[in-house]
Chimera marker file (.cmm) of the C-alpha trace (Angstrom):
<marker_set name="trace">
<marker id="1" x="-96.755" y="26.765" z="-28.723" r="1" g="1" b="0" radius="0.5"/>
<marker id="2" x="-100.427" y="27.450" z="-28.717" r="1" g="1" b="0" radius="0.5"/>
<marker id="3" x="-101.842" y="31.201" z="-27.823" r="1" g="1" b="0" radius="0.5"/>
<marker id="4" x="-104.900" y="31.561" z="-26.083" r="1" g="1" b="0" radius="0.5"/>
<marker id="5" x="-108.166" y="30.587" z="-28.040" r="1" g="1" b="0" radius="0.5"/>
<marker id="6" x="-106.713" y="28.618" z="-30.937" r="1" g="1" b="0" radius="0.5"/>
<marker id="7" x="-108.253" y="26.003" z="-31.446" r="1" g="1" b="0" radius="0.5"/>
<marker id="8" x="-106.454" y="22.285" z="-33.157" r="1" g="1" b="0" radius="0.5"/>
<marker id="9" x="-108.152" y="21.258" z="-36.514" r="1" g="1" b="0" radius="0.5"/>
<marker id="10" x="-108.654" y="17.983" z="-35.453" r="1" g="1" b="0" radius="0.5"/>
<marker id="11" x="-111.011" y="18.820" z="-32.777" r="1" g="1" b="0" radius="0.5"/>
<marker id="12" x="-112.727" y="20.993" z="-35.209" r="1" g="1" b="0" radius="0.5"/>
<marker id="13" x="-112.450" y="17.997" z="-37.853" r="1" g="1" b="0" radius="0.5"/>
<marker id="14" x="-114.020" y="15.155" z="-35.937" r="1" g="1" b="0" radius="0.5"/>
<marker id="15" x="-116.711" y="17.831" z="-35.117" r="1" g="1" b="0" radius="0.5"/>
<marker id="16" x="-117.294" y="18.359" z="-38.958" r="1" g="1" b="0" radius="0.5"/>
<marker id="17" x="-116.979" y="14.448" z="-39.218" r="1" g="1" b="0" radius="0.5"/>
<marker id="18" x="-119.581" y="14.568" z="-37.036" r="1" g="1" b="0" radius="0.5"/>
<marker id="19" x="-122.022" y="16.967" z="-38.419" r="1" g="1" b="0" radius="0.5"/>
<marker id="20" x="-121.459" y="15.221" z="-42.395" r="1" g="1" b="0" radius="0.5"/>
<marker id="21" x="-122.281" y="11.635" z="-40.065" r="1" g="1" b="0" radius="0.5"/>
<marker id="22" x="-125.343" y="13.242" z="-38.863" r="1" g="1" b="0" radius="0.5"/>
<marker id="23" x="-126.845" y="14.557" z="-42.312" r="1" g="1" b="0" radius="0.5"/>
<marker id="24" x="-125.978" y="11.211" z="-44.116" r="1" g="1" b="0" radius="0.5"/>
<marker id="25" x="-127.957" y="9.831" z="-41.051" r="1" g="1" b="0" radius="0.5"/>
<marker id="26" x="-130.693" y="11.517" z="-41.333" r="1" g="1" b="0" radius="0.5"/>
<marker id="27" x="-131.267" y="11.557" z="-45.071" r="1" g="1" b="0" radius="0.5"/>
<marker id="28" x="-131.231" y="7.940" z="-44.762" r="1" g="1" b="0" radius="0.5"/>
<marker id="29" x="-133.907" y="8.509" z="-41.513" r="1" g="1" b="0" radius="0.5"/>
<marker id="30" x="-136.000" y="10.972" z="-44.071" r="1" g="1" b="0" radius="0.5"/>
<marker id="31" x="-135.751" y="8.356" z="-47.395" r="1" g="1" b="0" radius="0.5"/>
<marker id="32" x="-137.158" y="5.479" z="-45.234" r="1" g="1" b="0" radius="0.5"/>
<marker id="33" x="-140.425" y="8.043" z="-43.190" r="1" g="1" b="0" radius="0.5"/>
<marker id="34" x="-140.860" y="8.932" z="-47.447" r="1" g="1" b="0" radius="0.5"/>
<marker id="35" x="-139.425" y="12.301" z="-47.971" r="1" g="1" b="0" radius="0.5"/>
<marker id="36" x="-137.906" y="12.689" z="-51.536" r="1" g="1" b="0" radius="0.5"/>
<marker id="37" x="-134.609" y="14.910" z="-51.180" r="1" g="1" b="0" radius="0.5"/>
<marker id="38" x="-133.868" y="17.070" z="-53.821" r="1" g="1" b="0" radius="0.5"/>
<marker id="39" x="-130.780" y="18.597" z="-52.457" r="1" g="1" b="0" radius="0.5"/>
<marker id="40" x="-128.050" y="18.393" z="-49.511" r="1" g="1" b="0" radius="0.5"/>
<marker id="41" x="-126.130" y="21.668" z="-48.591" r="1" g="1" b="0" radius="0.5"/>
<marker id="42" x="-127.923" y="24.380" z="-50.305" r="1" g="1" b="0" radius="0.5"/>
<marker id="43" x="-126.734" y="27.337" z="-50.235" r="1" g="1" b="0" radius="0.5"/>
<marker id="44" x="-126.939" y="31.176" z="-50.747" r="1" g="1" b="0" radius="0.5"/>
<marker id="45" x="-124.476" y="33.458" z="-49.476" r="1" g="1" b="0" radius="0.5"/>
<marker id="46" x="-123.620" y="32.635" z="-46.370" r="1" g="1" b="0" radius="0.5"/>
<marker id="47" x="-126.529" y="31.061" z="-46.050" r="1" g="1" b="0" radius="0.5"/>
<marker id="48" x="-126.690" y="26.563" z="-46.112" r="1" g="1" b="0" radius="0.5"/>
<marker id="49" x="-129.774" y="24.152" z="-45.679" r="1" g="1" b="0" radius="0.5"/>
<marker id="50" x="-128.902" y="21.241" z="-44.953" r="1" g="1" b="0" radius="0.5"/>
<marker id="51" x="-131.333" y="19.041" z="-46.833" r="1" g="1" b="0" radius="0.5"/>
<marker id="52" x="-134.059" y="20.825" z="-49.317" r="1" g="1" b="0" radius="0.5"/>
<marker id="53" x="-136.932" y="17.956" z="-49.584" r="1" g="1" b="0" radius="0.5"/>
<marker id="54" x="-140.780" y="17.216" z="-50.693" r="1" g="1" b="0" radius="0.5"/>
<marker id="55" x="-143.072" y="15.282" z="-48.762" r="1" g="1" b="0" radius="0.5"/>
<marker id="56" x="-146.260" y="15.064" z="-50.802" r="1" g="1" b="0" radius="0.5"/>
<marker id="57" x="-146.981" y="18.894" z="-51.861" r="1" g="1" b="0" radius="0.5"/>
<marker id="58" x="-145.010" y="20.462" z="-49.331" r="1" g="1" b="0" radius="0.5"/>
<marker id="59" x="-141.804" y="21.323" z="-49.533" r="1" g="1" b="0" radius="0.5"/>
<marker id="60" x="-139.220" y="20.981" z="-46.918" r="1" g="1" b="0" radius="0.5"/>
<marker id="61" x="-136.241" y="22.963" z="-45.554" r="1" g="1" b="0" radius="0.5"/>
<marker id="62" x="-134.188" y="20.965" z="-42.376" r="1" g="1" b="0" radius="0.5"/>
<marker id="63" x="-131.358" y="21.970" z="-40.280" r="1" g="1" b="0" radius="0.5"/>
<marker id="64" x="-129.564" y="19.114" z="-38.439" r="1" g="1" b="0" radius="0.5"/>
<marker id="65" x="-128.115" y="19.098" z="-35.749" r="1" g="1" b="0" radius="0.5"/>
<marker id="66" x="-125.591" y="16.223" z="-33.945" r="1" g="1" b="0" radius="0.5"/>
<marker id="67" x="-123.965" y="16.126" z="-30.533" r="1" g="1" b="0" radius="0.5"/>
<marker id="68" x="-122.278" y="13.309" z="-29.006" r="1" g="1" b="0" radius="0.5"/>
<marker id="69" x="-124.125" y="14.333" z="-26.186" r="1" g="1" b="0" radius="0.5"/>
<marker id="70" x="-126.198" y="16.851" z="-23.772" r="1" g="1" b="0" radius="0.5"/>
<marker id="71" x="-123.976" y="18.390" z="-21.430" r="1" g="1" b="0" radius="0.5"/>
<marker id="72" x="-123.879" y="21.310" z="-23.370" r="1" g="1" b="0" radius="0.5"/>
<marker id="73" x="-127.587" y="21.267" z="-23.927" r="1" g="1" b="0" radius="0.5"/>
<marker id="74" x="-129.655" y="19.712" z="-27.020" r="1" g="1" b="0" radius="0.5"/>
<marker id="75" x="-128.805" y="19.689" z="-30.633" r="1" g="1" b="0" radius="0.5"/>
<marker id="76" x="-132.033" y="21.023" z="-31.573" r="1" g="1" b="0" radius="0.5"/>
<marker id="77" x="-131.419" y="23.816" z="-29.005" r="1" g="1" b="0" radius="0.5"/>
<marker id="78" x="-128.558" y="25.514" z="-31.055" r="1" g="1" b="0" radius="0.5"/>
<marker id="79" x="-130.850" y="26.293" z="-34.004" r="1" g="1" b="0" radius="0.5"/>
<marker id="80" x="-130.921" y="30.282" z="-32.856" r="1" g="1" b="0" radius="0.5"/>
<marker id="81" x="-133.315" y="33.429" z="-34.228" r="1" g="1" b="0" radius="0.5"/>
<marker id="82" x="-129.949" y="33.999" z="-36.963" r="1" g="1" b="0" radius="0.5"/>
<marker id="83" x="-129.661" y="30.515" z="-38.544" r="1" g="1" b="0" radius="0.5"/>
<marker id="84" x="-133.206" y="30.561" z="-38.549" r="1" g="1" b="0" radius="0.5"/>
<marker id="85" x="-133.191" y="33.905" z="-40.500" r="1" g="1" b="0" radius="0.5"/>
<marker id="86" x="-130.606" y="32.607" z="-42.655" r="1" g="1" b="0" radius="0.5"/>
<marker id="87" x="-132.470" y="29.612" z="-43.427" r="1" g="1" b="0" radius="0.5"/>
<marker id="88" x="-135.482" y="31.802" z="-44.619" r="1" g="1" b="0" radius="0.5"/>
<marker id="89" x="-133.743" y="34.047" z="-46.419" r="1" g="1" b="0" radius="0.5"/>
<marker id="90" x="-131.977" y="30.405" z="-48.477" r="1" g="1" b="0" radius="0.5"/>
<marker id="91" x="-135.315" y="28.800" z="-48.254" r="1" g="1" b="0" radius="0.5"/>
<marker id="92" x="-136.856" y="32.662" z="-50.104" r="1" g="1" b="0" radius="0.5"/>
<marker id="93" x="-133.901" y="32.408" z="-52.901" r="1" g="1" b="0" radius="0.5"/>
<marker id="94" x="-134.283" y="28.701" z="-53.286" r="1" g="1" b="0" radius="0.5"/>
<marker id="95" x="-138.135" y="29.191" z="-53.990" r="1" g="1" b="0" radius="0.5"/>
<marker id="96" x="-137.221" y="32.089" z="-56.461" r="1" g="1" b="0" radius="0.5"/>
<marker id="97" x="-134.695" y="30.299" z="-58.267" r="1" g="1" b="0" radius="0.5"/>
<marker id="98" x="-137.265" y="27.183" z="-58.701" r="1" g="1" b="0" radius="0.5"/>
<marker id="99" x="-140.649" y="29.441" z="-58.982" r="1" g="1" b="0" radius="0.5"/>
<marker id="100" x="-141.726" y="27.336" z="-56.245" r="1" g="1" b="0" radius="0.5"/>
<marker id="101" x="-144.918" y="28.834" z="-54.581" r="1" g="1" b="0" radius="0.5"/>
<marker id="102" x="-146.186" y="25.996" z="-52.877" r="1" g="1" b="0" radius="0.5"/>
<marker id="103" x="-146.823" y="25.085" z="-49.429" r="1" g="1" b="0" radius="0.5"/>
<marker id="104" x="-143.329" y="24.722" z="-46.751" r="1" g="1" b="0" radius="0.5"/>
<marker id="105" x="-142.226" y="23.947" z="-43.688" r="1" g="1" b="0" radius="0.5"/>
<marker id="106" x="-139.074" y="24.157" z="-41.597" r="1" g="1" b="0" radius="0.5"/>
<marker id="107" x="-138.261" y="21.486" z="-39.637" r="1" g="1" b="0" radius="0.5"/>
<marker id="108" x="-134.806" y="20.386" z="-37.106" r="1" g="1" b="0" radius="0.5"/>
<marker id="109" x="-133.401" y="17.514" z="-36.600" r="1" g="1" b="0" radius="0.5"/>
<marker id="110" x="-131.746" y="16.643" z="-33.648" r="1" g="1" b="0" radius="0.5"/>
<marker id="111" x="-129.192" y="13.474" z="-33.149" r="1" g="1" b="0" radius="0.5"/>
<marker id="112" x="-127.800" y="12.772" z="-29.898" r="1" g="1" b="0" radius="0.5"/>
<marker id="113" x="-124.952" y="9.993" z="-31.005" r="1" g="1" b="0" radius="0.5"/>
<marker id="114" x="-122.444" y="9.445" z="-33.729" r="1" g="1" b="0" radius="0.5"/>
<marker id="115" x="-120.338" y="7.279" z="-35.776" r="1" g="1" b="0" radius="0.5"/>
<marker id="116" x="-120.668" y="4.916" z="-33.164" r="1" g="1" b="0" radius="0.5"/>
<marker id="117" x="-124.425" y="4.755" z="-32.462" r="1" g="1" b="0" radius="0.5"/>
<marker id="118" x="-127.499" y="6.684" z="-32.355" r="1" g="1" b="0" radius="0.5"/>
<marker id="119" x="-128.612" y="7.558" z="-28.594" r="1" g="1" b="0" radius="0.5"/>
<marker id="120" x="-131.420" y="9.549" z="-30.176" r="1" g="1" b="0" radius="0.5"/>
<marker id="121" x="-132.916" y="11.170" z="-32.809" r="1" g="1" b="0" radius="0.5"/>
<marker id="122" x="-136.002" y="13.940" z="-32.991" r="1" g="1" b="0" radius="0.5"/>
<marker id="123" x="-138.018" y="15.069" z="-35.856" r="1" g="1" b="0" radius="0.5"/>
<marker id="124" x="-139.477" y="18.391" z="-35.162" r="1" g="1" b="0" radius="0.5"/>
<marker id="125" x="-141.514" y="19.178" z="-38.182" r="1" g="1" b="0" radius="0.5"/>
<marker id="126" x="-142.812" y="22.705" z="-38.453" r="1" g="1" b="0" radius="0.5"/>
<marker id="127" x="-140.236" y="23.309" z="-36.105" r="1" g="1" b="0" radius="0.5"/>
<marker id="128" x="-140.022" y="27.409" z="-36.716" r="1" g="1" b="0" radius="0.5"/>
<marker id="129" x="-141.963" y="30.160" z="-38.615" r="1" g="1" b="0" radius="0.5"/>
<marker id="130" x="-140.157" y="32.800" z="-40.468" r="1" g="1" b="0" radius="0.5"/>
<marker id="131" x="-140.135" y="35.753" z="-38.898" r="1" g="1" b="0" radius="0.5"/>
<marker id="132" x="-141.093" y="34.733" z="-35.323" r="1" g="1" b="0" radius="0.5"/>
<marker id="133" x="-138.456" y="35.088" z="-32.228" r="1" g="1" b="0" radius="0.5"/>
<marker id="134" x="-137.767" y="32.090" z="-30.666" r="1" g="1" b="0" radius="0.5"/>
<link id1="1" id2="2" r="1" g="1" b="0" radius="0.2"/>
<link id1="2" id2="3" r="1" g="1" b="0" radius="0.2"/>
<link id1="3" id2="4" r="1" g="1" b="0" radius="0.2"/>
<link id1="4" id2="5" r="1" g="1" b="0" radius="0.2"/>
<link id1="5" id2="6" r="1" g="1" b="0" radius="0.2"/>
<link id1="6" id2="7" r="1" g="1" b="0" radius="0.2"/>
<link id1="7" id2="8" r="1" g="1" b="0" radius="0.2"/>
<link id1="8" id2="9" r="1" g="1" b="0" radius="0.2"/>
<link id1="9" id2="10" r="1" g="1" b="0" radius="0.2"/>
<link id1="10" id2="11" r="1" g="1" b="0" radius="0.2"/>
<link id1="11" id2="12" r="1" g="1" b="0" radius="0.2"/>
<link id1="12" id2="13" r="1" g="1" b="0" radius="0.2"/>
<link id1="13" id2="14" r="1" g="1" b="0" radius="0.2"/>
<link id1="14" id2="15" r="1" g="1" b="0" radius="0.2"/>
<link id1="15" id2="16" r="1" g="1" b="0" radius="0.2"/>
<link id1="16" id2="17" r="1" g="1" b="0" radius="0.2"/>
<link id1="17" id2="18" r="1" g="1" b="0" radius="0.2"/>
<link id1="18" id2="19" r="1" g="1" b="0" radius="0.2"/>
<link id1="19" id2="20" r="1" g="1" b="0" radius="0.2"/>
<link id1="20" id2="21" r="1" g="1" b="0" radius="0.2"/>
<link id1="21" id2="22" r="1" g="1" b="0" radius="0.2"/>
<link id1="22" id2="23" r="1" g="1" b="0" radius="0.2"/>
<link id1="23" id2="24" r="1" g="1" b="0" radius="0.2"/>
<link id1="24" id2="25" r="1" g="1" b="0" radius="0.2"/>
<link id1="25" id2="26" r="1" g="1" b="0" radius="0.2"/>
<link id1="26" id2="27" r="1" g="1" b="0" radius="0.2"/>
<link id1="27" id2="28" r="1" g="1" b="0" radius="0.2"/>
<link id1="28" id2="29" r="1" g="1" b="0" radius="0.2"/>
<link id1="29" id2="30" r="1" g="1" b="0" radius="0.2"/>
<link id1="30" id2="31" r="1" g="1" b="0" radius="0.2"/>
<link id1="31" id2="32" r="1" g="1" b="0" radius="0.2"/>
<link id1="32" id2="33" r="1" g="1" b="0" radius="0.2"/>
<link id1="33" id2="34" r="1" g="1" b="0" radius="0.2"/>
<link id1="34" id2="35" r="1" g="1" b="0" radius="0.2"/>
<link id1="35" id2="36" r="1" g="1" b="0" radius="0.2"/>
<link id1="36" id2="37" r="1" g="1" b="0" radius="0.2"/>
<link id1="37" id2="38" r="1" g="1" b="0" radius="0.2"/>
<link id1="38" id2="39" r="1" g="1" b="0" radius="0.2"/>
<link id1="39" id2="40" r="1" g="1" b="0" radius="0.2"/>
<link id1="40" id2="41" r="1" g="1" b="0" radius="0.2"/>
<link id1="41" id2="42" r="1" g="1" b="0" radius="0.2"/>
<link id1="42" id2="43" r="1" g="1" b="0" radius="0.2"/>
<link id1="43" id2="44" r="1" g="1" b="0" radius="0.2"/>
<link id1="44" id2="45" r="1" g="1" b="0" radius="0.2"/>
<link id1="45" id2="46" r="1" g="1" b="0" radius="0.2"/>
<link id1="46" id2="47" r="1" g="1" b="0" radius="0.2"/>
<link id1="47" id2="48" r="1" g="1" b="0" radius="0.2"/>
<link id1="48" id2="49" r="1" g="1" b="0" radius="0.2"/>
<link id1="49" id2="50" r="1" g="1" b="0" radius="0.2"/>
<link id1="50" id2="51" r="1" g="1" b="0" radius="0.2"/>
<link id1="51" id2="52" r="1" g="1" b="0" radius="0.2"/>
<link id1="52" id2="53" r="1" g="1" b="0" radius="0.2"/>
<link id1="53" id2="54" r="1" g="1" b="0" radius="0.2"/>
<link id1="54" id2="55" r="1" g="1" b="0" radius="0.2"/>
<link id1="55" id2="56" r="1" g="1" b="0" radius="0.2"/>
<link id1="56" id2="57" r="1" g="1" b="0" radius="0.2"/>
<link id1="57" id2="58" r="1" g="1" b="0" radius="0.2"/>
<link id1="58" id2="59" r="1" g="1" b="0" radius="0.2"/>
<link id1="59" id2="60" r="1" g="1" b="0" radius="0.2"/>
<link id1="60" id2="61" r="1" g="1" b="0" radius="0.2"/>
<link id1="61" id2="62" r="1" g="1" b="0" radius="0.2"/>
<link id1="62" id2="63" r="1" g="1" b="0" radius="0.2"/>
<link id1="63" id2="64" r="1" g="1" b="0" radius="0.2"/>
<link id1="64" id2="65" r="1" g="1" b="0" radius="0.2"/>
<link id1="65" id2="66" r="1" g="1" b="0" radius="0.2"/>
<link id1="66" id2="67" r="1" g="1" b="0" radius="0.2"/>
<link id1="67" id2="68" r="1" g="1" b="0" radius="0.2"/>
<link id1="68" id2="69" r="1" g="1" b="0" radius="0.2"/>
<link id1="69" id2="70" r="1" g="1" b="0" radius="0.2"/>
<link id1="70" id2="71" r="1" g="1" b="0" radius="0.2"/>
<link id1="71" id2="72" r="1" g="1" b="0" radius="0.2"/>
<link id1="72" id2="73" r="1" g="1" b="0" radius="0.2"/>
<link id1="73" id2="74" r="1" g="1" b="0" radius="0.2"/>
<link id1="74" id2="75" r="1" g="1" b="0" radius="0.2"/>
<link id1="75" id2="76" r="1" g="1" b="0" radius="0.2"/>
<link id1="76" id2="77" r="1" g="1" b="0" radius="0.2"/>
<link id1="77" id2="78" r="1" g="1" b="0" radius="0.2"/>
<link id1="78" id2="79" r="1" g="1" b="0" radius="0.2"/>
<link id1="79" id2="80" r="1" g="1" b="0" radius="0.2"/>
<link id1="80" id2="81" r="1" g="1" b="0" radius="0.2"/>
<link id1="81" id2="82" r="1" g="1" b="0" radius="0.2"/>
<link id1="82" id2="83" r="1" g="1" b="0" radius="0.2"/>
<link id1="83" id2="84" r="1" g="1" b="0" radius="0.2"/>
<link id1="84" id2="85" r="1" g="1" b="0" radius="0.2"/>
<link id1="85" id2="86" r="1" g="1" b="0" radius="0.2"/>
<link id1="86" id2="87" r="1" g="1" b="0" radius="0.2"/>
<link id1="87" id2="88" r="1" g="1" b="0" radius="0.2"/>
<link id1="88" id2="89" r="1" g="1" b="0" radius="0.2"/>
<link id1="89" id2="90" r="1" g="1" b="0" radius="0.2"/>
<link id1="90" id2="91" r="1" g="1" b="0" radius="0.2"/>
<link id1="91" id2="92" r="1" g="1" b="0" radius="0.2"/>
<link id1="92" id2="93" r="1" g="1" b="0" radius="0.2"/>
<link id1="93" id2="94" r="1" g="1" b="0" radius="0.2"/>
<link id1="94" id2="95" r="1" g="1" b="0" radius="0.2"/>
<link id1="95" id2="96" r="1" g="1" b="0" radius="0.2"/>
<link id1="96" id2="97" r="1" g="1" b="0" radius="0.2"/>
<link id1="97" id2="98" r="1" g="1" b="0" radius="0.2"/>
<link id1="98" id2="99" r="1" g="1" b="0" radius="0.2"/>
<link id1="99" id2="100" r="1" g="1" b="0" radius="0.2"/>
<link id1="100" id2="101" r="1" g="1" b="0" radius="0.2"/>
<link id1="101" id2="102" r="1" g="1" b="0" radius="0.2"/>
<link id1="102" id2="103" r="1" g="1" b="0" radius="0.2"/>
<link id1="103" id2="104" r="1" g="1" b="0" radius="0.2"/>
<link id1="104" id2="105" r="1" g="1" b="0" radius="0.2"/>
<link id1="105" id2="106" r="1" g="1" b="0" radius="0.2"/>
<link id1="106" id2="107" r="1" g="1" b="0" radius="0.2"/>
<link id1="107" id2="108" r="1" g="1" b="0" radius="0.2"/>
<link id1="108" id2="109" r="1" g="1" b="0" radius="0.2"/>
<link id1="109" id2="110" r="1" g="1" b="0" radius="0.2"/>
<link id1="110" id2="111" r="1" g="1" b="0" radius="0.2"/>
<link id1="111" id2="112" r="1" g="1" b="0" radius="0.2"/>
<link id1="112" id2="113" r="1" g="1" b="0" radius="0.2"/>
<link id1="113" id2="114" r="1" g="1" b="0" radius="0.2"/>
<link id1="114" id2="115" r="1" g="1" b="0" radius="0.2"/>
<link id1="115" id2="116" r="1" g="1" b="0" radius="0.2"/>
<link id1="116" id2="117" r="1" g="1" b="0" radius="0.2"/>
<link id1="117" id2="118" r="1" g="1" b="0" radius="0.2"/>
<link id1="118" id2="119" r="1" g="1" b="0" radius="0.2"/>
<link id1="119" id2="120" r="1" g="1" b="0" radius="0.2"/>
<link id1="120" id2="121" r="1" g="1" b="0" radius="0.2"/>
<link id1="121" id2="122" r="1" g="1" b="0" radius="0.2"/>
<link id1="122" id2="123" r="1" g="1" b="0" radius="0.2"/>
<link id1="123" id2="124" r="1" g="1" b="0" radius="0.2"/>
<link id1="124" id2="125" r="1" g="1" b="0" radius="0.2"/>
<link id1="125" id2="126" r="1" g="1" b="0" radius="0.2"/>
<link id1="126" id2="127" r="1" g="1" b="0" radius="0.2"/>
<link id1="127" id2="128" r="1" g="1" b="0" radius="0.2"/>
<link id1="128" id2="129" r="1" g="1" b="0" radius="0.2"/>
<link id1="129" id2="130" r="1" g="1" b="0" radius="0.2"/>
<link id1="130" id2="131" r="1" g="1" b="0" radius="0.2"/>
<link id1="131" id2="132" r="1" g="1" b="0" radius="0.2"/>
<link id1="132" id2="133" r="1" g="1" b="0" radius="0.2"/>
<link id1="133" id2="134" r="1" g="1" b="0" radius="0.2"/>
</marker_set>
């Protein structure tokens, strides 16, 4: 017997599936339009980037995002003011911890597919500034 709003791990695992699908996608996607990645799954506190990489002198902090599709609205849409706050706040203890004080950029990537295919996929670089609302 279920009681209301519990949710079955296997939806919640092909969704993860789905997400670890989507970075492995688009690392591949980054490697080949010559971004080096220097890490996958960052994190600090509660805090995760996705992929950490350089692309000539800048470096770059991306959040992806994969849906099977857009009833619900776009991947890139999800990316809210908090994760974006979060992000900074990673992206601030990641340059610390490297004495990075170089030039960056936040970007999102949004996949519309999965496993099975790739519908789409969008590159927003410079997608946010820190600090502004969306």
């Amino acid at each position: 017997m279920l009681w209301p709003g519990y949710q079955l791990n296997y939806s919640m695992s092909l969704q993860s599936k789905n997400g670890q699908w989507g970075e492995d996608f688009s690392v591949d996607f980054l490697v080949q339009n010559g971004m080096e990645i220097l890490h996958r799954n960052w994190r600090y506190k509660r805090a995760e980037i996705d992929i950490i990489g350089k692309e000539g002198d800048i470096l770059v902090f991306v959040e992806v995002k994969t849906k099977s599709g857009t009833f619900m609205g776009r991947p890139e849409e999800v990316v809210g003011f908090k994760k974006k706050k979060m992000m900074f706040a990673a992206a601030s203890a990641y340059m610390a911890s490297t004495e990075y004080e170089g030039e960056i950029r936040f970007d999102i990537i949004g996949i519309i597919g999965g496993p099975g295919g790739v519908k789409e996929i969008l590159h927003f670089k410079d997608a946010f500034y820190p600090g502004m609302n969306p």
